[in-house]
N, CA, C and O of each residue as an XYZ file, in Angstrom:
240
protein
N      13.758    -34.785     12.517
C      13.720    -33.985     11.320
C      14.819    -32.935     11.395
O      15.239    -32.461     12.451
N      15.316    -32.565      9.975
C      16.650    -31.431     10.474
C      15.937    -30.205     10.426
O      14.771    -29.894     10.180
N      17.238    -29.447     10.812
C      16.600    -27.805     10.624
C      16.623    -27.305      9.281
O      17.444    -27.409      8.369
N      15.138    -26.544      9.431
C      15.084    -26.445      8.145
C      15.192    -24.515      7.941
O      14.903    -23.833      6.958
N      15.613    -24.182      9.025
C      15.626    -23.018      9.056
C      17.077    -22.280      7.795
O      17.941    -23.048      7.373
N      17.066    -20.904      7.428
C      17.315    -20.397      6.075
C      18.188    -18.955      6.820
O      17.681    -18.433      7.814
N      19.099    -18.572      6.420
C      20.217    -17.167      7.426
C      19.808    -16.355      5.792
O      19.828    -16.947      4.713
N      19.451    -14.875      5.997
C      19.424    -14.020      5.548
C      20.235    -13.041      5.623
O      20.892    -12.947      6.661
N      20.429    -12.005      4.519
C      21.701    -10.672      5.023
C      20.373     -9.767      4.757
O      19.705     -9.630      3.732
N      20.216     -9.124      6.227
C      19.748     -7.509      6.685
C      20.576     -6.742      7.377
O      21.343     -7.202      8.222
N      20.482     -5.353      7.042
C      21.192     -4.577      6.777
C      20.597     -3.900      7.871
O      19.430     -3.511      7.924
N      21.925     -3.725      9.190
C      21.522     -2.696     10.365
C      21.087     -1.380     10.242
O      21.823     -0.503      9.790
N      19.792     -1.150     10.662
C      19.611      0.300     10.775
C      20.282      1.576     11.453
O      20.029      2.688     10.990
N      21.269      1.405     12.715
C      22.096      2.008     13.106
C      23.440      2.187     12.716
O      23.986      3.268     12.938
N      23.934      1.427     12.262
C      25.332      1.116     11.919
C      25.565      0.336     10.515
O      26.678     -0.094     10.215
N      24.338      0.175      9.608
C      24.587     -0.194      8.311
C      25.742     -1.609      8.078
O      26.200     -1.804      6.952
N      26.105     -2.471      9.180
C      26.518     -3.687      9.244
C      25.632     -4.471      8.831
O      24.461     -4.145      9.021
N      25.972     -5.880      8.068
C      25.136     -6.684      7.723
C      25.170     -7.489      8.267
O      26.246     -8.088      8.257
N      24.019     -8.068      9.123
C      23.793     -9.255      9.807
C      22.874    -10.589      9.325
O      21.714    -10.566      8.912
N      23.661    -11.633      9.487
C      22.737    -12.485      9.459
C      21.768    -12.804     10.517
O      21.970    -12.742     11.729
N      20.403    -13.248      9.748
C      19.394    -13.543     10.791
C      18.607    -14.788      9.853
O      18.469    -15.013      8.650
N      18.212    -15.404     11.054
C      18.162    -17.001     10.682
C      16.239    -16.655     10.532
O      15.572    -16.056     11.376
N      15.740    -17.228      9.254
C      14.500    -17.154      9.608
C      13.783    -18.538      9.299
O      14.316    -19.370      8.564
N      12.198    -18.797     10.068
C      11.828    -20.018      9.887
C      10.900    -20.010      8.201
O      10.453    -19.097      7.508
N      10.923    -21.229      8.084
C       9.619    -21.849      6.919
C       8.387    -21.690      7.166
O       8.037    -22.037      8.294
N       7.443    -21.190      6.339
C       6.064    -20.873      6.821
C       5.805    -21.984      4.993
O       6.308    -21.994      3.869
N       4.873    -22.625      5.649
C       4.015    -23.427      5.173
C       3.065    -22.496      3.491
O       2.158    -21.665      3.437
N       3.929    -23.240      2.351
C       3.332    -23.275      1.350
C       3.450    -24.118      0.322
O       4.529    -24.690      0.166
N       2.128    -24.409     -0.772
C       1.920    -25.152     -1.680
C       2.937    -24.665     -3.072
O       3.602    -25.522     -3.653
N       2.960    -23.387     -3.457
C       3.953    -23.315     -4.624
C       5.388    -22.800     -4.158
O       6.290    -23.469     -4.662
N       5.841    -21.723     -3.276
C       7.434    -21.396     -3.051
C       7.791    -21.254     -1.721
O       7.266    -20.732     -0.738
N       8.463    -21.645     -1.867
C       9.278    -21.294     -0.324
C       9.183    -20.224      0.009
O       9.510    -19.257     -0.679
N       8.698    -20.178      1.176
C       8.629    -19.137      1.818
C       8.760    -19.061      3.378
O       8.499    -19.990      4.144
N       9.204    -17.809      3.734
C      10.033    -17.738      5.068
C       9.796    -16.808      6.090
O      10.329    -15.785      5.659
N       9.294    -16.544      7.231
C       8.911    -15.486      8.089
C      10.360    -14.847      9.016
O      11.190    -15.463      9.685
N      10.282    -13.991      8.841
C      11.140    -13.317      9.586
C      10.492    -12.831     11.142
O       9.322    -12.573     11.426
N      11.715    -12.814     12.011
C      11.375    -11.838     12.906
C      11.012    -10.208     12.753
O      11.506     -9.533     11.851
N      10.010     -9.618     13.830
C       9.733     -8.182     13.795
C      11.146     -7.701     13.770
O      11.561     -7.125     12.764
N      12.014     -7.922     14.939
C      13.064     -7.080     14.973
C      14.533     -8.065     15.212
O      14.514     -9.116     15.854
N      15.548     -7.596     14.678
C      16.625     -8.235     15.321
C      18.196     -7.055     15.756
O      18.504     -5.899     15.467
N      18.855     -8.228     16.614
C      19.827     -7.370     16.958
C      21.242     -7.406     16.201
O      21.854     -8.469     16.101
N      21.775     -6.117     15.631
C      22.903     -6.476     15.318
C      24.356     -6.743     16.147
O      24.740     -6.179     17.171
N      25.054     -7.829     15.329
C      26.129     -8.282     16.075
C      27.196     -7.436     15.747
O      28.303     -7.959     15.619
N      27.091     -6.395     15.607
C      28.823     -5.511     15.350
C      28.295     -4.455     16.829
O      28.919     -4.257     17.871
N      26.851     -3.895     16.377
C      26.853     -2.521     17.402
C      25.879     -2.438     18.632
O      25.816     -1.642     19.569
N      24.808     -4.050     18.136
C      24.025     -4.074     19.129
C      22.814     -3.799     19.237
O      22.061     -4.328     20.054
N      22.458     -2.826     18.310
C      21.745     -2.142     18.018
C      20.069     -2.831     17.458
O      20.132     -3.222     16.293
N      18.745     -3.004     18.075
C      17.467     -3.634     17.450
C      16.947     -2.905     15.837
O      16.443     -1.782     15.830
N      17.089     -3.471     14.905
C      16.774     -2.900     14.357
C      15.157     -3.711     13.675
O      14.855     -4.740     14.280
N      14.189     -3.296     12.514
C      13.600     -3.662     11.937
C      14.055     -4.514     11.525
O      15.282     -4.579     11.610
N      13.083     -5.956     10.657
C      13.083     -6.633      9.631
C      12.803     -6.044      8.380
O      11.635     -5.660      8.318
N      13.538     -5.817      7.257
C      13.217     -5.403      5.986
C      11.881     -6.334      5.234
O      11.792     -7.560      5.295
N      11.202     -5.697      4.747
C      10.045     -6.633      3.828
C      11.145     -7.339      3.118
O      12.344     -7.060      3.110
N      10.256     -8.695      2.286
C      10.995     -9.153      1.260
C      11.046     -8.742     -0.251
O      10.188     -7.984     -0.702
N      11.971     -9.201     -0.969
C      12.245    -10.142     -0.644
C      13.514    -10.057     -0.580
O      14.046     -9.355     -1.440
N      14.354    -10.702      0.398
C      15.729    -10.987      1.491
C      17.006    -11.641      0.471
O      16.725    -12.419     -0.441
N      18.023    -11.335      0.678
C      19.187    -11.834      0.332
C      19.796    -13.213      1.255
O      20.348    -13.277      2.353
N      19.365    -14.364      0.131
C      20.334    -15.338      1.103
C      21.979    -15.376      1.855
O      22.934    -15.117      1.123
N      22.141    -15.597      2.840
C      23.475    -15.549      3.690
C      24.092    -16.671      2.551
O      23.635    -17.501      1.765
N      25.654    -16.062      3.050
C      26.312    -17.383      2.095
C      26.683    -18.537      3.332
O      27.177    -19.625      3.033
């Protein structure tokens, strides 16, 4: 089966860089829907920040 995983743009809490973060499919009958991680790290400063609630901006 492929990946069915989905890249989001969240917005670092330290350094206001936008990172993509890949999140999985959570199981539903009417929309897609997608779980994020609690926290991720950004790739410019490093920095853990929160997951924003949704709803998320798709990565291009």
């Amino acid at each position: 089966m492929g990946d069915c995983r989905v890249d989001f743009v969240f917005v670092c809490g330290w350094c206001g860089e936008e990172c993509a973060v890949w999140c999985e499919p959570v199981m539903s009958w009417w929309t897609q829907k997608y779980q994020a991680p609690d926290t991720f790290t950004c790739w410019f400063c490093g920095g853990e920040s929160t997951s924003p609630a949704p709803p998320w901006t798709p990565a291009d």
